[in-house]
C-alpha positions in Angstrom: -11.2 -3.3 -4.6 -10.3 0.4 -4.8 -8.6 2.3 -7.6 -6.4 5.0 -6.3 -5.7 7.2 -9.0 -1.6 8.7 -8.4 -0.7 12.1 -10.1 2.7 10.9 -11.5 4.0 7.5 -12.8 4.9 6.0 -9.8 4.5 6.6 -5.9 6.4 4.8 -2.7 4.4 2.3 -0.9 4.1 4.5 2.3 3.0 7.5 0.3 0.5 5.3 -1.3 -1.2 2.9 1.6 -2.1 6.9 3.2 -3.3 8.1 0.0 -5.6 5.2 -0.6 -6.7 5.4 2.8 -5.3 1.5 3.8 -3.0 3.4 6.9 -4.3 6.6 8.8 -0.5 8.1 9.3 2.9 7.5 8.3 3.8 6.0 11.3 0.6 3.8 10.6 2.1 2.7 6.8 5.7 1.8 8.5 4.0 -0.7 11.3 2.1 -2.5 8.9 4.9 -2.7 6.3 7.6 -3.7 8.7 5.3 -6.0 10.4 4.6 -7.9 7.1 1.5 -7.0 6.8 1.3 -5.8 3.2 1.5 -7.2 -0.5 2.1 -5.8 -3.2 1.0 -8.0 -6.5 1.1 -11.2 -4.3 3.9 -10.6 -2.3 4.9 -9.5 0.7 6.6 -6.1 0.7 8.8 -4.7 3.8 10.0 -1.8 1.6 8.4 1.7 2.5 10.0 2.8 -0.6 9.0 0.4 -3.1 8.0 1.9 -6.0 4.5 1.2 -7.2 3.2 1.7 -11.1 0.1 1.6 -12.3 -1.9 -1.5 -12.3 0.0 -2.5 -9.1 -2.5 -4.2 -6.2 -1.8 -3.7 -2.8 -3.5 -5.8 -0.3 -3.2 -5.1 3.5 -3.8 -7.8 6.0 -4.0 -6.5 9.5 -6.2 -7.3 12.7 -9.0 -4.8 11.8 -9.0 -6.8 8.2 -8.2 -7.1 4.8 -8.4 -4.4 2.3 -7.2 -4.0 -1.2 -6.7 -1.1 -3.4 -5.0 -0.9 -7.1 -3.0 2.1 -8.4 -4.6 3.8 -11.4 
């Protein structure tokens, strides 16, 4: 598991699945999160604008895999 250290308090799920690498484009981060394909602390999120704190873990299941990263 990765810990993706974020310059403010929080940061938008789409924002932060580029940032920690988990989606290679915008348009990348909106498939996956409409498709259900990502959880944040357990849970499936279809919300490109959640709002992640630190400590959050966001897990992305796709076809190429499963990878994980937290926000630090």
């Amino acid at each position: 598991m990765d810990h993706v250290e974020i310059s403010d308090d929080i940061i938008r799920l789409g924002q932060f699945l580029k940032l920690a690498n988990l989606a290679e484009s915008g348009a990348q981060a909106r498939e996956l999160i409409a498709d259900g394909e990502v959880s944040v602390n357990g849970e499936v999120d279809t919300r490109r604008g959640r709002q992640l704190h630190k400590g959050d873990v966001v897990v992305v299941d796709s076809p190429a895999g499963s990878a994980t990263a937290t926000v630090a």
